[in-house]
C-alpha positions in Angstrom: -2.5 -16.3 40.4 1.1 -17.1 40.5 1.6 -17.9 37.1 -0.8 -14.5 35.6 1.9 -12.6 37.9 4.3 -14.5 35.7 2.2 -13.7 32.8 2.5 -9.6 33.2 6.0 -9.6 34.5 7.8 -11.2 31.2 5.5 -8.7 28.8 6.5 -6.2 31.0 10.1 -7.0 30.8 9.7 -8.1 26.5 7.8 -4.5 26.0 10.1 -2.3 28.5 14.3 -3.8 27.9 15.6 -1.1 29.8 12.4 -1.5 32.9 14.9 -3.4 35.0 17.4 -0.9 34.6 15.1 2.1 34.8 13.4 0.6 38.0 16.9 0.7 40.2 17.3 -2.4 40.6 20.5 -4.4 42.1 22.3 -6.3 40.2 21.8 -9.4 42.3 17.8 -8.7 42.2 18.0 -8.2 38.4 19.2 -11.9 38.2 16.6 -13.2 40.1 14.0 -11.7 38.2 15.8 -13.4 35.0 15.3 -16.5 37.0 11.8 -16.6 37.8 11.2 -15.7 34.6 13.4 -18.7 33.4 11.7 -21.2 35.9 8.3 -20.1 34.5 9.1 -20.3 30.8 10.8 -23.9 31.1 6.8 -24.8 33.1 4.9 -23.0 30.6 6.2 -22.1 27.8 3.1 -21.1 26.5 3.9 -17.9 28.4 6.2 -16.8 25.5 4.2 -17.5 23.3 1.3 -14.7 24.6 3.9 -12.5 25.3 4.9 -12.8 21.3 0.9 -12.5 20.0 1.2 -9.4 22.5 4.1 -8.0 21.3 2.7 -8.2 17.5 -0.5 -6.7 18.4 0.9 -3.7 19.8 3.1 -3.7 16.6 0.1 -3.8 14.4 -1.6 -1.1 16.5 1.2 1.0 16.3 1.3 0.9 12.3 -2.3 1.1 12.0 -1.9 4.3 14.1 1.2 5.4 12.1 -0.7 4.3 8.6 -4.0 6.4 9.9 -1.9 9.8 10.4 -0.4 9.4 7.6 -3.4 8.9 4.9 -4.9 11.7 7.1 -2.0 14.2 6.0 -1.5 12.8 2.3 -5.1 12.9 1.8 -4.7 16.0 -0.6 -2.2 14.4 -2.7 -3.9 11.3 -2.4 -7.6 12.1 -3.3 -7.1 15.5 -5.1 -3.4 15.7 -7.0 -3.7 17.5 -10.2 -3.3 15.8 -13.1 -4.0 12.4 -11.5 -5.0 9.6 -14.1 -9.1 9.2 -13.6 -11.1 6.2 -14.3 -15.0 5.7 -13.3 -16.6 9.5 -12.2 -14.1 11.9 -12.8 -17.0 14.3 -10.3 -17.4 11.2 -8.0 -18.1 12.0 -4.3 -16.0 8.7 -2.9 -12.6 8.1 -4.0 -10.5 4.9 -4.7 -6.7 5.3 -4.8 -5.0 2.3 -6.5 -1.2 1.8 -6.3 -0.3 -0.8 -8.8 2.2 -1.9 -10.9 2.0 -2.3 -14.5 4.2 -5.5 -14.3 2.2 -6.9 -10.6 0.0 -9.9 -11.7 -2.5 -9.5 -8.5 -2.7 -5.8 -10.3 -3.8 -7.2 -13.7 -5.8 -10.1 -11.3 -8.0 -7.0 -10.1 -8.9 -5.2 -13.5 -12.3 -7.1 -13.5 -13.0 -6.5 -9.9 -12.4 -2.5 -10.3 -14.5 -2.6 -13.3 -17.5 -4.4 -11.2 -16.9 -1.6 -8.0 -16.9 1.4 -10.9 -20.3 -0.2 -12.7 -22.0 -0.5 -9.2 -20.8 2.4 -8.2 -21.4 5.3 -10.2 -20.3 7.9 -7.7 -16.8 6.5 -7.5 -13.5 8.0 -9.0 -10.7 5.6 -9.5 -7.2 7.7 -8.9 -4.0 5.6 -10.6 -1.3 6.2 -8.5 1.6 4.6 -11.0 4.1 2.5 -8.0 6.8 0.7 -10.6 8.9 -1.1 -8.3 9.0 -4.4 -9.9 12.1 -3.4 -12.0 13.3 -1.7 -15.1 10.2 -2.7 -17.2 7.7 -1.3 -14.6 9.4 2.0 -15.0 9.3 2.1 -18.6 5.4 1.2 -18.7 4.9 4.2 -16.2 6.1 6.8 -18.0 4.8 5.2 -21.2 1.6 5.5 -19.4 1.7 9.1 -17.8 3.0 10.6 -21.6 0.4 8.8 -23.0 -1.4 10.9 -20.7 -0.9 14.3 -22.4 -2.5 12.7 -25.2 -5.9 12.2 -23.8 -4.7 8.2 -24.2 -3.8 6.8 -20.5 -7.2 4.9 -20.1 -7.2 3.0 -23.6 -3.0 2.8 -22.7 -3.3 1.2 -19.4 -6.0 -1.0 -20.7 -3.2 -2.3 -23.1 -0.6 -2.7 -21.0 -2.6 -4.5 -18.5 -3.5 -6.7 -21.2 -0.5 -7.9 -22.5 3.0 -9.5 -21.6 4.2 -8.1 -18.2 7.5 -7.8 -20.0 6.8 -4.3 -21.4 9.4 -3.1 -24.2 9.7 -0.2 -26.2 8.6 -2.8 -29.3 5.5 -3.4 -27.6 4.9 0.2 -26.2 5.6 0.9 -30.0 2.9 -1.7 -31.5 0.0 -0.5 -28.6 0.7 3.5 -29.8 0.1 2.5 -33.4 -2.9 0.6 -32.5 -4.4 3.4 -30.2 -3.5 6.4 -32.8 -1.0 7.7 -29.9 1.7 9.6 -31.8 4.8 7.3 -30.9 7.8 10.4 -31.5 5.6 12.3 -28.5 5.5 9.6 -26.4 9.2 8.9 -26.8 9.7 12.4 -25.9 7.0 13.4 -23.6 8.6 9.6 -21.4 11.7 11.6 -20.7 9.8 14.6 -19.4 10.6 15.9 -15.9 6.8 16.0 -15.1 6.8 12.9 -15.7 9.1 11.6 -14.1 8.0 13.7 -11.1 5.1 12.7 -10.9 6.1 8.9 -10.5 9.0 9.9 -7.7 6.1 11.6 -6.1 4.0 8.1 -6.2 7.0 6.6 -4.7 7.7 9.0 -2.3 4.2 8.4 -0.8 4.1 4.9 -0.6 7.0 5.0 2.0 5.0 7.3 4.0 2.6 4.7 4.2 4.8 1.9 4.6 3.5 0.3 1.4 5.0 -2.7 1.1 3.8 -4.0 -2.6 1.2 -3.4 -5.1 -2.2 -3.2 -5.0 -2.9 -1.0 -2.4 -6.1 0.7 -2.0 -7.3 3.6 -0.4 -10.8 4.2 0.6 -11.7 7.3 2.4 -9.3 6.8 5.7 -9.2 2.9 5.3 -5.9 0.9 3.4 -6.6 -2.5 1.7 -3.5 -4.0 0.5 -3.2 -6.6 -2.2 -6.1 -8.2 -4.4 -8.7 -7.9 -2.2 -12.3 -8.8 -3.2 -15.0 -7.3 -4.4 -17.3 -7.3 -1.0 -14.2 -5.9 0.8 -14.0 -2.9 -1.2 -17.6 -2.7 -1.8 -18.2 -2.2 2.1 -15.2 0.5 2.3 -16.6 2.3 -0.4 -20.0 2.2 1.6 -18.5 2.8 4.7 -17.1 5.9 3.1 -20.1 7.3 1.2 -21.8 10.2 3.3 
């Protein structure tokens, strides 16, 4: 009994710093708390440790919570932006979001595992969120990607870039227009666009509401499945989803 006492008191004190303080009490009594504390630590350490599995519970609660509100007020721009790349049923009634980065290897890892969730699924809409934060290069295939865009070309485009080096370069942006009949002079142009480039500070911008912290990310309705998750995973948000 001694030792649960024990237990509560040291997540109390690890989840409240100031609770000591805030309580009133004396110095002198605030020292022999920290010494019962002390005593019980050095016969059980394994105190600390529950305390710590505690502490990053409540911290994952908290961001779930955090995360939740967040997808719940983004869902518009999420689900619904205009002008939002499309794979799968553009009139689908359940909605994937994919963040991904042209340049992310667990990105181009997943390309098979989308394409098996959009054949089983043929009420799905895939939305390409465009998230380069893997450098330089990752910026460069984004816009390449949303100008090729105004040209009807952003599926066959993506599909390119997916499927070649990671290293994307104007040379190879060049060689992948010529190849899909995308006029390369509008590309150049349309790259440098302010809608464009918009439109990827907006992808951006939303990923630090949700406290993205790489690429893929999937949303599914109200649920968030980061990195290359498989195809039973997403296949039972995607159900879970579905009215």
């Amino acid at each position: 009994m001694f030792m649960r006492f024990v237990r509560l008191a040291l997540l109390a004190a690890l989840f409240m710093p100031a609770w000591a303080h805030a309580a009133g009490f004396t110095p002198q009594q605030r020292d022999e708390i920290v010494g019962i504390l002390r005593d019980a630590l050095k016969r059980d350490p394994s105190i600390l440790r529950d305390a710590v599995i505690a502490l990053q519970a409540d911290d994952a609660r908290a961001q779930s919570q955090a995360q939740a509100g967040a997808l719940k007020a983004l869902e518009p721009q999420l689900a619904r932006a205009p002008g939002d790349p499309v794979a799968g049923n553009p009139n689908g009634r359940i909605t994937v979001v994919e963040f991904y980065d042209v340049r992310c290897p667990y990105c181009r890892r997943m390309l098979p595992t989308m394409a098996s969730l959009l054949r089983a699924n043929p009420d799905v809409r895939l939305v390409y969120k465009d998230l380069p934060v893997l450098g330089p290069a990752s910026v460069l295939g984004a816009r390449a990607l949303l100008a090729a865009q105004k040209q009807g070309a952003y599926l066959p485009f993506h599909d390119a870039i997916m499927a070649g080096p990671p290293d994307v370069t104007e040379a190879s942006l060049r060689a992948m227009a010529g190849s899909l009949g995308v006029n390369w002079d509008r590309l150049q142009a349309d790259m440098k666009s302010p809608d464009v480039l918009a439109r990827i500070e907006a992808n951006l911008a939303m990923a630090r509401k949700l406290d993205l912290q790489g690429t893929p990310v999937y949303v599914v309705g109200t649920q968030l499945l980061p990195g290359a998750v498989d195809l039973a995973e997403l296949q039972n948000a995607v159900t879970t989803a579905r009215p």
